[in-house]
MOPAC internal coordinates of N, CA, C and O (Angstrom, degrees):
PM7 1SCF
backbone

  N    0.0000 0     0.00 0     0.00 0    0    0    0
  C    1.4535 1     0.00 0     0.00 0    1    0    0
  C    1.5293 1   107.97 1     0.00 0    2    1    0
  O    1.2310 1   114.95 1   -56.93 1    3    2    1
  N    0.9029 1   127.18 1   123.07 1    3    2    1
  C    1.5999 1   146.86 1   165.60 1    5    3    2
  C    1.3990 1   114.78 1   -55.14 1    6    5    3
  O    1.2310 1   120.78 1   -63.14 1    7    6    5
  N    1.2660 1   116.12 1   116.86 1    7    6    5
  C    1.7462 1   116.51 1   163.02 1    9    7    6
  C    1.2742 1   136.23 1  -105.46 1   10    9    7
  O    1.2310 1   114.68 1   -20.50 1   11   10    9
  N    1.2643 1   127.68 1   159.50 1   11   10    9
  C    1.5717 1   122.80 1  -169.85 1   13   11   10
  C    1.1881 1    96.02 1  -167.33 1   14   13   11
  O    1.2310 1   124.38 1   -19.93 1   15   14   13
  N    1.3701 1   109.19 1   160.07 1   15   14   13
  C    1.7919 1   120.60 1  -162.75 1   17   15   14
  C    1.6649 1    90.60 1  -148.66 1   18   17   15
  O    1.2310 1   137.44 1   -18.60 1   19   18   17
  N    1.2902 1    83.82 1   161.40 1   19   18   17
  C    1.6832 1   113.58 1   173.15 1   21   19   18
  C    1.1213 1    96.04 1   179.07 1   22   21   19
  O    1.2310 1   135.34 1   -31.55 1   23   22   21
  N    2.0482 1    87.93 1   148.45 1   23   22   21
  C    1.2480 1   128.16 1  -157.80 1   25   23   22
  C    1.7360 1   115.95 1   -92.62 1   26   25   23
  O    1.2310 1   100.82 1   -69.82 1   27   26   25
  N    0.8220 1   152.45 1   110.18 1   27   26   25
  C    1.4133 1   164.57 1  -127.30 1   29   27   26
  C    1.5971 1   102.60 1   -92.37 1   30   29   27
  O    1.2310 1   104.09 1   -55.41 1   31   30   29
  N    1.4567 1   146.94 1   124.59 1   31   30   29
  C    1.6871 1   122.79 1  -165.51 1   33   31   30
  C    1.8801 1    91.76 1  -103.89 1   34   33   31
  O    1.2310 1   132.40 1     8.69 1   35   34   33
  N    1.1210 1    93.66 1  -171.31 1   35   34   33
  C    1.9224 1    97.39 1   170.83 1   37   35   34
  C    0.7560 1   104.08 1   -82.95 1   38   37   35
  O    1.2310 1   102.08 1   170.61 1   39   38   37
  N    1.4770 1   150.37 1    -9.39 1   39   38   37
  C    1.3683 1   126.65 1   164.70 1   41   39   38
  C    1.5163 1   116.22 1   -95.02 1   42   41   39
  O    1.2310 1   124.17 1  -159.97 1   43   42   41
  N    1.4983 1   109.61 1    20.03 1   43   42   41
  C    1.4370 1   109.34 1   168.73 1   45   43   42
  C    1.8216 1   119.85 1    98.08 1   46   45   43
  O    1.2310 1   129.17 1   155.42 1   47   46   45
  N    1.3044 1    99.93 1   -24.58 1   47   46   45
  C    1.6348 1   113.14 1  -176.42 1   49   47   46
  C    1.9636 1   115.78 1   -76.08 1   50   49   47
  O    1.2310 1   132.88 1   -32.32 1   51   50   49
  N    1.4328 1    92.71 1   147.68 1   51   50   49
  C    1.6925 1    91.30 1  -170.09 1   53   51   50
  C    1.4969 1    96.64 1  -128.03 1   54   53   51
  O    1.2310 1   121.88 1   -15.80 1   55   54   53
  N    1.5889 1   114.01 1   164.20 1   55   54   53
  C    1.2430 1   107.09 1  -163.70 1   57   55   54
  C    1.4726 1    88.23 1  -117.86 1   58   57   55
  O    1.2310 1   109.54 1   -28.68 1   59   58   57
  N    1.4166 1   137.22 1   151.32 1   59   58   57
  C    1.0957 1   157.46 1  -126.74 1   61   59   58
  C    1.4725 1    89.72 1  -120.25 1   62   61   59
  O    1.2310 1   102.47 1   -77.29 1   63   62   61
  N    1.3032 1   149.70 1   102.71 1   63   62   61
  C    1.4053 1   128.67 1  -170.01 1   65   63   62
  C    1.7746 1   102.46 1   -72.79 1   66   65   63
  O    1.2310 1   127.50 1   -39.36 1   67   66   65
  N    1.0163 1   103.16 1   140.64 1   67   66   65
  C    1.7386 1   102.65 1   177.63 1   69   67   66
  C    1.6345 1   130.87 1   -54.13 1   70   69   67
  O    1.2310 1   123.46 1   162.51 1   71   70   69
  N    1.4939 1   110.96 1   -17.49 1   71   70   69
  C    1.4268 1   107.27 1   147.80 1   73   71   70
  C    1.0313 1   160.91 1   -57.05 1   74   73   71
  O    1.2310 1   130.06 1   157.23 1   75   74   73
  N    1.7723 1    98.20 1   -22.77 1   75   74   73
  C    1.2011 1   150.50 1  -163.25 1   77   75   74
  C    1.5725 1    97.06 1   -98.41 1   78   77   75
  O    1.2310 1   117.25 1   131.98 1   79   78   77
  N    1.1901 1   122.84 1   -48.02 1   79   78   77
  C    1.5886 1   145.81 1   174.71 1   81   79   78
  C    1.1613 1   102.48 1   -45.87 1   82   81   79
  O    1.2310 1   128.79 1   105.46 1   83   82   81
  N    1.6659 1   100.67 1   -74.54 1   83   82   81
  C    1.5006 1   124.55 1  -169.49 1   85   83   82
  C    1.9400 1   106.96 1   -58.93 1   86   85   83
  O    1.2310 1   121.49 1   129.88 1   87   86   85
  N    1.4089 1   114.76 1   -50.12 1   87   86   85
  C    1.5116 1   104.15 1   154.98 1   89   87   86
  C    1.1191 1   149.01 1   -58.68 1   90   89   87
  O    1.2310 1   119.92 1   155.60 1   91   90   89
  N    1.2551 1   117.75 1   -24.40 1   91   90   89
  C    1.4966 1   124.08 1   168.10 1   93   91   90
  C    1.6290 1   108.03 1  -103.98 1   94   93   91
  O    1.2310 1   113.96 1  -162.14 1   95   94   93
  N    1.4733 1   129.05 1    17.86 1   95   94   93
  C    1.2403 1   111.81 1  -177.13 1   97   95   94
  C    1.6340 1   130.40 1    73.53 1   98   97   95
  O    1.2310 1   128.77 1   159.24 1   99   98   97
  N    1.0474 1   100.72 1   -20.76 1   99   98   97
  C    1.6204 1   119.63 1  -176.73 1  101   99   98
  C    1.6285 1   109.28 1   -34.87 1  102  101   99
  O    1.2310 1   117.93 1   -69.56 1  103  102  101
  N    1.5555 1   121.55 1   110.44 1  103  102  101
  C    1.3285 1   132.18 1   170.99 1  105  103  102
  C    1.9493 1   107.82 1  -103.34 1  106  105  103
  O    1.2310 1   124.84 1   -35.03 1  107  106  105
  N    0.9943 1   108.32 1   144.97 1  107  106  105
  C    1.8288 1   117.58 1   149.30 1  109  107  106
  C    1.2574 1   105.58 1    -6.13 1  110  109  107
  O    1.2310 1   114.89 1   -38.99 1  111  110  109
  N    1.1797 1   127.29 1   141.01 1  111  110  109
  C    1.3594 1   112.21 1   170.96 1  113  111  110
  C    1.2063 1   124.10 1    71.52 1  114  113  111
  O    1.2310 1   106.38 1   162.76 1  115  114  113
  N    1.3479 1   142.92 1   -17.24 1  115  114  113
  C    1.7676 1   149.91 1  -149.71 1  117  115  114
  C    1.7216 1    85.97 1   -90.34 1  118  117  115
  O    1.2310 1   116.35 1   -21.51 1  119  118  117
  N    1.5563 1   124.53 1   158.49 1  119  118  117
  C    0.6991 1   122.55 1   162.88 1  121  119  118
  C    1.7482 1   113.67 1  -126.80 1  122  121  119
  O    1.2310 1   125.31 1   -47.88 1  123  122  121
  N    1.6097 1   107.40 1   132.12 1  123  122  121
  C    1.8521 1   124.09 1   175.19 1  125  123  122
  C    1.2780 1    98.79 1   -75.87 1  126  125  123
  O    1.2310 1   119.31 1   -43.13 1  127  126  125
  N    1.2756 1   118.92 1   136.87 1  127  126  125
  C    1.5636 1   147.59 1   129.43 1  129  127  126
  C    1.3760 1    92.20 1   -49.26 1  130  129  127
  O    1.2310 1   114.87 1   -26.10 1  131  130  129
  N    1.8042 1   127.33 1   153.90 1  131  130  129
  C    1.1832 1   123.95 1   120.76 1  133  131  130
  C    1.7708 1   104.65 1  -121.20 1  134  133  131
  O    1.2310 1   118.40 1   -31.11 1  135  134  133
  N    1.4603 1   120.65 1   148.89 1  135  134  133
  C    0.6282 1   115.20 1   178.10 1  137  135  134
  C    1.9596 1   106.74 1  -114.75 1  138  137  135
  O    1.2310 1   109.40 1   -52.29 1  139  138  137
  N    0.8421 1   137.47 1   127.71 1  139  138  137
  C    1.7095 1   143.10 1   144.38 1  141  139  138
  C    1.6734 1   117.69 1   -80.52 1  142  141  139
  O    1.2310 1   132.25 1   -45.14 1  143  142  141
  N    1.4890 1    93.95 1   134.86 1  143  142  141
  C    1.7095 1    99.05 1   165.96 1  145  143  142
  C    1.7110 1    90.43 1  -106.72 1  146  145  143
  O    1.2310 1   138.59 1   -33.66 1  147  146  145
  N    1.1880 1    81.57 1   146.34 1  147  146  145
  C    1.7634 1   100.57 1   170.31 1  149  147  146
  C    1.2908 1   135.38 1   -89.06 1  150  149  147
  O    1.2310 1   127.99 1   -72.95 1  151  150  149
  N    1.7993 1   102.23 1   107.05 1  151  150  149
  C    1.4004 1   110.80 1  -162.43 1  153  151  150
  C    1.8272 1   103.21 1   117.91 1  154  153  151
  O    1.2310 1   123.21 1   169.56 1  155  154  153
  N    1.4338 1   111.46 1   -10.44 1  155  154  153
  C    1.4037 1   117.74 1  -177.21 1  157  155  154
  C    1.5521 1   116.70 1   -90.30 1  158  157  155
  O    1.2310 1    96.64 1   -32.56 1  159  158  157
  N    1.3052 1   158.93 1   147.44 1  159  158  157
  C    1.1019 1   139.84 1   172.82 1  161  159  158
  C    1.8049 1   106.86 1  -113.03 1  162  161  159
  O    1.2310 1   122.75 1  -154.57 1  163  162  161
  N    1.3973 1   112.34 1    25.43 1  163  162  161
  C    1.3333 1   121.08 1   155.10 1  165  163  162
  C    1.8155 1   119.88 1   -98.45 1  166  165  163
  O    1.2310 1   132.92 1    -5.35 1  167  166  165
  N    1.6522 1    92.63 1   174.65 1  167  166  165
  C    1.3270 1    87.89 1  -176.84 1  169  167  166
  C    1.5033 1   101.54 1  -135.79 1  170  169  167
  O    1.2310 1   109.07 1   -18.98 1  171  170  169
  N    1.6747 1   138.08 1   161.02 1  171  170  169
  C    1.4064 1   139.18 1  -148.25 1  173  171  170
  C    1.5441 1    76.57 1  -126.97 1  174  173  171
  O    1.2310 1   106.91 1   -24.19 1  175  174  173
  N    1.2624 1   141.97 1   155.81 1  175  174  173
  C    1.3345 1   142.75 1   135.56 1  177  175  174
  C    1.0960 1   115.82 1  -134.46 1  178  177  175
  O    1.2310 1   116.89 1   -43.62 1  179  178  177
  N    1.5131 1   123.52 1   136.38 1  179  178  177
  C    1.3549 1   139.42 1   179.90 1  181  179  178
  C    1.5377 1   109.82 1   -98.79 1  182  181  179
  O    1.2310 1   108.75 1    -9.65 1  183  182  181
  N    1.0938 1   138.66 1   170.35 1  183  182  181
  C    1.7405 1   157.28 1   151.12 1  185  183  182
  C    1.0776 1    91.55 1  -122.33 1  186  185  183
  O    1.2310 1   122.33 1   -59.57 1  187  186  185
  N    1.9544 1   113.14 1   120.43 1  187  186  185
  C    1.3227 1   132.30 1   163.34 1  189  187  186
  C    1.3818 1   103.85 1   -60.31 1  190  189  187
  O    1.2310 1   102.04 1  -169.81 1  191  190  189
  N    1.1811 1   150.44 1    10.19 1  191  190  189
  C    1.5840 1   141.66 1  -136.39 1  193  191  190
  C    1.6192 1    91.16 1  -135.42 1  194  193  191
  O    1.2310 1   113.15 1  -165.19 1  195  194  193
  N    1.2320 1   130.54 1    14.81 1  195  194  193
  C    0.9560 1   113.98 1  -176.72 1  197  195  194
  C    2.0289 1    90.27 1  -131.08 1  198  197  195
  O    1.2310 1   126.72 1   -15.01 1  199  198  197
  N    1.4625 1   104.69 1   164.99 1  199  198  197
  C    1.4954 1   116.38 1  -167.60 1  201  199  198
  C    1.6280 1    96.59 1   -89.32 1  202  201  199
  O    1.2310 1   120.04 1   -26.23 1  203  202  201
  N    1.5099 1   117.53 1   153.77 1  203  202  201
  C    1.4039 1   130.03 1   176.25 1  205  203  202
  C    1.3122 1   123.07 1   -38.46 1  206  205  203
  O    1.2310 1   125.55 1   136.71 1  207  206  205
  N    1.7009 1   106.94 1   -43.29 1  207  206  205
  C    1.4956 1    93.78 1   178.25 1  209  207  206
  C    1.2668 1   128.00 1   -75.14 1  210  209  207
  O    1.2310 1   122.28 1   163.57 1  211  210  209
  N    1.3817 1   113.24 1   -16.43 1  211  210  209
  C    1.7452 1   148.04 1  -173.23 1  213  211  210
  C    1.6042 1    82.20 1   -57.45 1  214  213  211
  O    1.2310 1   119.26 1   110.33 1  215  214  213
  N    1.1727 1   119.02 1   -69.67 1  215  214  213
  C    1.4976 1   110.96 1  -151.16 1  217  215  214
  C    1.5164 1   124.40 1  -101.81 1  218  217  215
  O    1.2310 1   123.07 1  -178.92 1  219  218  217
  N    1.3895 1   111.72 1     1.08 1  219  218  217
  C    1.3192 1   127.51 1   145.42 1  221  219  218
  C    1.3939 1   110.85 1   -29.54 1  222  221  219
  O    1.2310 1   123.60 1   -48.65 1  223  222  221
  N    1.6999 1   110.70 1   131.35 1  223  222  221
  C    1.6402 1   102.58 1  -167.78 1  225  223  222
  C    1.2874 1   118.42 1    42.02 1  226  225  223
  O    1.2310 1   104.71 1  -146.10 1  227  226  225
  N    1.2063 1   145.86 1    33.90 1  227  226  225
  C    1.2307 1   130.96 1   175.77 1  229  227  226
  C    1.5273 1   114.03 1   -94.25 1  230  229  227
  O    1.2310 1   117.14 1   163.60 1  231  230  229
  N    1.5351 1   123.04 1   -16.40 1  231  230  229
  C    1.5126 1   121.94 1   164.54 1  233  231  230
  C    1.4305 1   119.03 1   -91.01 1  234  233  231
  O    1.2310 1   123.51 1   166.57 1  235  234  233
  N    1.4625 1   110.88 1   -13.43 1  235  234  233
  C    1.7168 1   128.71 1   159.18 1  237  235  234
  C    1.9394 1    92.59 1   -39.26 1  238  237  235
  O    1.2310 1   122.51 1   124.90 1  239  238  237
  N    1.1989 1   112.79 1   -55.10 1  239  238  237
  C    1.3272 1   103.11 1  -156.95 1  241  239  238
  C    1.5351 1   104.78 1   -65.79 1  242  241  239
  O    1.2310 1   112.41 1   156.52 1  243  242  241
  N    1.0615 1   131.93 1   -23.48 1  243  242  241
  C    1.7382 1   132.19 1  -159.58 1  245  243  242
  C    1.4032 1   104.26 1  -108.76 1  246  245  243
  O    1.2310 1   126.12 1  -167.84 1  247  246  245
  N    1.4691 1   105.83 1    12.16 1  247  246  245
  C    1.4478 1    93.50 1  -166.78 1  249  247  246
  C    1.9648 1    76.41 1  -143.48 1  250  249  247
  O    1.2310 1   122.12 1   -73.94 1  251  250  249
  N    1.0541 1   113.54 1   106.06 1  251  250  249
  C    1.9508 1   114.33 1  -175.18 1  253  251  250
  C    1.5762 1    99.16 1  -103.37 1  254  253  251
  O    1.2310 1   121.06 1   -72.84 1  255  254  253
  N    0.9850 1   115.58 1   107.16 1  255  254  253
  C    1.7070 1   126.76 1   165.53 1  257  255  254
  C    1.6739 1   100.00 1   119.12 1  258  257  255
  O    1.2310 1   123.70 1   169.32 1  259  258  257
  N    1.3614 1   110.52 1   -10.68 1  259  258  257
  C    1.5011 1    78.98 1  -158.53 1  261  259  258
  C    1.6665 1    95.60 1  -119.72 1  262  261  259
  O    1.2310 1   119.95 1   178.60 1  263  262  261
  N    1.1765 1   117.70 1    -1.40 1  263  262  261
  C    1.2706 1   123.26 1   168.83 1  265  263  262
  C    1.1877 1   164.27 1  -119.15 1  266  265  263
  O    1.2310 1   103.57 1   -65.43 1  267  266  265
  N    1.3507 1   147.83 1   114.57 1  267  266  265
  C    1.7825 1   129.64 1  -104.47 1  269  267  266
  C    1.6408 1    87.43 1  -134.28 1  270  269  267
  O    1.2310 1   123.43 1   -18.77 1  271  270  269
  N    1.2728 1   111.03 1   161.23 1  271  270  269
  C    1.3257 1   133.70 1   167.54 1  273  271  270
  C    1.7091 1   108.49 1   -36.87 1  274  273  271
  O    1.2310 1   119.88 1   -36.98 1  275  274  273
  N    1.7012 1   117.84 1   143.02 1  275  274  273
  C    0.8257 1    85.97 1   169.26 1  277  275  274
  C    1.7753 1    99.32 1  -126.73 1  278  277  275
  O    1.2310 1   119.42 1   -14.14 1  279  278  277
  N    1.4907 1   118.71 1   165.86 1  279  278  277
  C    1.3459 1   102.25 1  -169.16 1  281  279  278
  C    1.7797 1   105.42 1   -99.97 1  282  281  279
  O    1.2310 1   125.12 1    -8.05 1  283  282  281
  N    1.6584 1   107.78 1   171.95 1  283  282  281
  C    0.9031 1    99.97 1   169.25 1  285  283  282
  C    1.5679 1   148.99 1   -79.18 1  286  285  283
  O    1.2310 1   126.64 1  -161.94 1  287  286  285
  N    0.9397 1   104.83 1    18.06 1  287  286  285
  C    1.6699 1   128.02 1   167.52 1  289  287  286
  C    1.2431 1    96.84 1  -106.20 1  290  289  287
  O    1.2310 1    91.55 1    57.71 1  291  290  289
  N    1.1372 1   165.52 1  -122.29 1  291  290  289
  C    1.7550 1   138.33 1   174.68 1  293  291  290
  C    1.5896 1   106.63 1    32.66 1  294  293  291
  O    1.2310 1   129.50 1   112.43 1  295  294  293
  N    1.2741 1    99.30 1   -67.57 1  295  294  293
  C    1.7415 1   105.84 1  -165.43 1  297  295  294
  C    1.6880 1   112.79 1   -46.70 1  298  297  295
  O    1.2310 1   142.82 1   115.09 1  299  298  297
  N    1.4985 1    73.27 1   -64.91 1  299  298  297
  C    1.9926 1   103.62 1  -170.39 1  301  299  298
  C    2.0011 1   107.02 1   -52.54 1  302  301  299
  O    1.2310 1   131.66 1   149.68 1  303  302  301
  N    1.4703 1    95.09 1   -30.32 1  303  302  301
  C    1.9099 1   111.55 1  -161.35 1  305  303  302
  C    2.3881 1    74.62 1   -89.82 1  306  305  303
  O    1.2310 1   118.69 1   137.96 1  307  306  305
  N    0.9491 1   120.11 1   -42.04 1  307  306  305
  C    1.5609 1   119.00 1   177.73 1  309  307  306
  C    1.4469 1   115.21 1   -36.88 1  310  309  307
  O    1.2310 1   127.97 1   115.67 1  311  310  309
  N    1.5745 1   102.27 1   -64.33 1  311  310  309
  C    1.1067 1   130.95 1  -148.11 1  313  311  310
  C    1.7853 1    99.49 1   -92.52 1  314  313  311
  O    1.2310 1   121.48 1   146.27 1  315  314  313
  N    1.3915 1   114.78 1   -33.73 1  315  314  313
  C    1.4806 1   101.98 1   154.44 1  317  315  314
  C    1.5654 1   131.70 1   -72.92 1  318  317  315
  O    1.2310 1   133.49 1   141.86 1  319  318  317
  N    0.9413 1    91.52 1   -38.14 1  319  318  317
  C    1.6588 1    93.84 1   174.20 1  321  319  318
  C    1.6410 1   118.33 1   -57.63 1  322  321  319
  O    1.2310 1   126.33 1   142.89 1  323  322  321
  N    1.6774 1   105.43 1   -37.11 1  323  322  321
  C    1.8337 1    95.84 1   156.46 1  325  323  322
  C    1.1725 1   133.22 1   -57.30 1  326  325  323
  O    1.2310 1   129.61 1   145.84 1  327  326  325
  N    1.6676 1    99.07 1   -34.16 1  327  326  325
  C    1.7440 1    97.51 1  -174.35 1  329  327  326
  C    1.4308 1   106.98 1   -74.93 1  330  329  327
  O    1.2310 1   121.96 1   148.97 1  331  330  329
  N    1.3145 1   113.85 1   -31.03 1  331  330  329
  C    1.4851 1   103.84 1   176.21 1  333  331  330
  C    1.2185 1   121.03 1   -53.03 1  334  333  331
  O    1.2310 1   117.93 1   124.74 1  335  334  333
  N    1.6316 1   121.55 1   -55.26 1  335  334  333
  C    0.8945 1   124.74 1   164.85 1  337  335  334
  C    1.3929 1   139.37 1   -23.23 1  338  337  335
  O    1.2310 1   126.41 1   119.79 1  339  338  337
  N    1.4254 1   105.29 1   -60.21 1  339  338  337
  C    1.8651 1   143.09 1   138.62 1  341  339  338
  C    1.6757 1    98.57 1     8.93 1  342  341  339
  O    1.2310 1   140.53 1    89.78 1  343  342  341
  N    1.6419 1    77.77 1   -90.22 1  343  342  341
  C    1.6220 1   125.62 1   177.40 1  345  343  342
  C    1.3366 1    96.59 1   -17.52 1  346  345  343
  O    1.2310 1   119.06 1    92.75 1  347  346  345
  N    1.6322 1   119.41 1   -87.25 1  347  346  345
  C    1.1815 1   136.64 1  -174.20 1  349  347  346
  C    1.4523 1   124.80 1   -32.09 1  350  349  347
  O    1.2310 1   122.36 1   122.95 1  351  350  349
  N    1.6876 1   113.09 1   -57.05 1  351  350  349
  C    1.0717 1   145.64 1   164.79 1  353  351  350
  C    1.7468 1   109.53 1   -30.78 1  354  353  351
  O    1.2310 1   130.90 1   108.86 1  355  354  353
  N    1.4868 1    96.57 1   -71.14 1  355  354  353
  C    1.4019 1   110.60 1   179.90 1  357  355  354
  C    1.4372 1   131.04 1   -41.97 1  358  357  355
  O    1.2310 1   130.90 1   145.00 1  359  358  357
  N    1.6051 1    96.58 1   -35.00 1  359  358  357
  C    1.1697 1   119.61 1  -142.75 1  361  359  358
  C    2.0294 1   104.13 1   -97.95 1  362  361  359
  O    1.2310 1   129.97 1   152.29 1  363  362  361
  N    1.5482 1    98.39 1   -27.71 1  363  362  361
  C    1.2786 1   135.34 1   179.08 1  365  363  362
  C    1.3995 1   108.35 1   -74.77 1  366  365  363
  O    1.2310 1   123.43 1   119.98 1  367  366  365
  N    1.2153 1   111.02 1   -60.02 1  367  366  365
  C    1.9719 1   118.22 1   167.32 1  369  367  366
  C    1.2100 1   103.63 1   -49.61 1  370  369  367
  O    1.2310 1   118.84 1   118.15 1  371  370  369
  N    1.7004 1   119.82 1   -61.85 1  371  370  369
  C    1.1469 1   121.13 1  -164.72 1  373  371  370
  C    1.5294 1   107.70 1   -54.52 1  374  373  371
  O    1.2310 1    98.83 1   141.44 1  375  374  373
  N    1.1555 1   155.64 1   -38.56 1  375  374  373
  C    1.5181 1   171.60 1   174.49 1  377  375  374
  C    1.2056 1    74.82 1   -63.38 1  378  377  375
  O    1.2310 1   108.90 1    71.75 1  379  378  377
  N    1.0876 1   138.38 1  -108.25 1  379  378  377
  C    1.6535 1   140.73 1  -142.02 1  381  379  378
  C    1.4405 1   107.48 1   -28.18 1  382  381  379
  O    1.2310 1   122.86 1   126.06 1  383  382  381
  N    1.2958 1   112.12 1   -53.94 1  383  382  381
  C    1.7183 1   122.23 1  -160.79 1  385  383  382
  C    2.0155 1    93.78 1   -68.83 1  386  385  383
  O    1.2310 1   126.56 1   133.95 1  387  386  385
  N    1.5342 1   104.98 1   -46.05 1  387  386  385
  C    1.5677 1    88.55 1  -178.03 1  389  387  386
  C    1.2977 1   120.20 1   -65.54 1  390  389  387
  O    1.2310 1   115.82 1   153.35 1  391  390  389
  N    1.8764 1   125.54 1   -26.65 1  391  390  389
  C    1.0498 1   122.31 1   147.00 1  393  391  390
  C    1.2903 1   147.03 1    -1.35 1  394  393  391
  O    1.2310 1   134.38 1    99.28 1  395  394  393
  N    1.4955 1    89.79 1   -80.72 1  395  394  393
  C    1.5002 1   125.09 1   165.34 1  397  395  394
  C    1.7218 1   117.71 1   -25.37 1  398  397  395
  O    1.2310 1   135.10 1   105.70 1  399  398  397
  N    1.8239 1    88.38 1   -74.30 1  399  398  397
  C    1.0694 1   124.56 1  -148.16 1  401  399  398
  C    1.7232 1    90.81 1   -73.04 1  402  401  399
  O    1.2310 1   113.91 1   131.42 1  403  402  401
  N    1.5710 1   129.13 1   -48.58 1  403  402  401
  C    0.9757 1   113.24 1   150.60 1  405  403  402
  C    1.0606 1   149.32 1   -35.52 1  406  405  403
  O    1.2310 1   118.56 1   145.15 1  407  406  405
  N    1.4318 1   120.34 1   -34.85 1  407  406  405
  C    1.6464 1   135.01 1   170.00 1  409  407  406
  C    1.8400 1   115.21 1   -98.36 1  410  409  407
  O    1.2310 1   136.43 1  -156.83 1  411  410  409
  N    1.2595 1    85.78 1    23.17 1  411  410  409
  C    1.8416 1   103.91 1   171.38 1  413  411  410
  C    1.6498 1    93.34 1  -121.75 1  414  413  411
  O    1.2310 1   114.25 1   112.97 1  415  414  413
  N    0.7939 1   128.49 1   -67.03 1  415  414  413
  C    1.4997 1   132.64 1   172.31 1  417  415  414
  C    1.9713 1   106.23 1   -30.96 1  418  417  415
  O    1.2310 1   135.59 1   114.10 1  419  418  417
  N    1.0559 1    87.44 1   -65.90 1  419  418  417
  C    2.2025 1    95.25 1  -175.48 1  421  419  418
  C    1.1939 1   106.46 1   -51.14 1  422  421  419
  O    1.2310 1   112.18 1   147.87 1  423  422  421
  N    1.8250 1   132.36 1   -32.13 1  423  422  421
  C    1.0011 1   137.65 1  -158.29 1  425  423  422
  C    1.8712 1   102.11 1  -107.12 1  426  425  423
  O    1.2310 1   115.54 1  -168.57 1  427  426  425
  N    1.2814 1   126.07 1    11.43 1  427  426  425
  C    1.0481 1   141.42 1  -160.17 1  429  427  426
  C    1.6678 1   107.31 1  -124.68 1  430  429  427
  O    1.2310 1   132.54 1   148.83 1  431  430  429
  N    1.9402 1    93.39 1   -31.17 1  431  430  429
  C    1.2036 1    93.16 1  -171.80 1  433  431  430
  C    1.8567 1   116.95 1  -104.90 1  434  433  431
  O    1.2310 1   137.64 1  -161.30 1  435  434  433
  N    0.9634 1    83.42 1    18.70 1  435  434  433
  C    1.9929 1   102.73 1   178.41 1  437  435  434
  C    1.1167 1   126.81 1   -68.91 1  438  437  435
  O    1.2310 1   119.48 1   -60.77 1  439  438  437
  N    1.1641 1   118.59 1   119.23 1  439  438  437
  C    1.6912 1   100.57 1   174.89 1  441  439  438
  C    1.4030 1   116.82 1   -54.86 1  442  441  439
  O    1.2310 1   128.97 1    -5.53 1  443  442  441
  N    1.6310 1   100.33 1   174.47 1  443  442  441
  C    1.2778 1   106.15 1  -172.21 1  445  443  442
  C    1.6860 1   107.23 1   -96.16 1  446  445  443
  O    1.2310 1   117.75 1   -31.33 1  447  446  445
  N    1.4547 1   121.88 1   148.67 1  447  446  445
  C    1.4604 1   104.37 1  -165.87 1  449  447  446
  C    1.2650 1   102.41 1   -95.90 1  450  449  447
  O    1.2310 1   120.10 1   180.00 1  451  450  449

């Protein structure tokens, strides 16, 4: 297995070493998974840039003994539970901003003292 490091800045950002790039495909813009198990002091990383079957087992590999196939109902039950999440997320901002936008409006509509 091949290693590579990067250095962490103060604002928290890490630089992707270009092998790492060049192996996972990684473009501008691409977006990483990281994944943590809890209690582990490793880390799983995905590239969204690759298709479902691509990444099936693909943290099986970085992780040797401790990690099993996963099926596709797993996947599908995965991949909803983000969007819900998503969902939620979206849905939560979206309320906030009319919030807002309501209590920008009331404060718009005041006389002047």
């Amino acid at each position: 297995m091949a290693h590579f490091e990067s250095k962490m800045s103060s604002k928290g950002q890490l630089t992707v070493p270009a092998p790492v790039r060049k192996q996972l495909g990684l473009k501008t813009g691409d977006i990483v998974d990281f994944y943590i198990e809890e209690g582990e002091a490793a880390v799983g990383i995905v590239a969204r840039n690759k298709s479902i079957g691509e990444l099936a087992g693909m943290l099986d590999a970085y992780r040797p003994g401790k990690g099993r196939a996963v099926s596709i109902e797993e996947m599908d039950e995965a991949v909803g539970q983000h969007l819900g999440e998503k969902h939620d997320r979206i849905s939560r901002e979206w309320s906030e901003w009319q919030e807002f936008q309501r209590w920008r409006q009331s404060r718009n509509r005041r006389p002047a003292e």
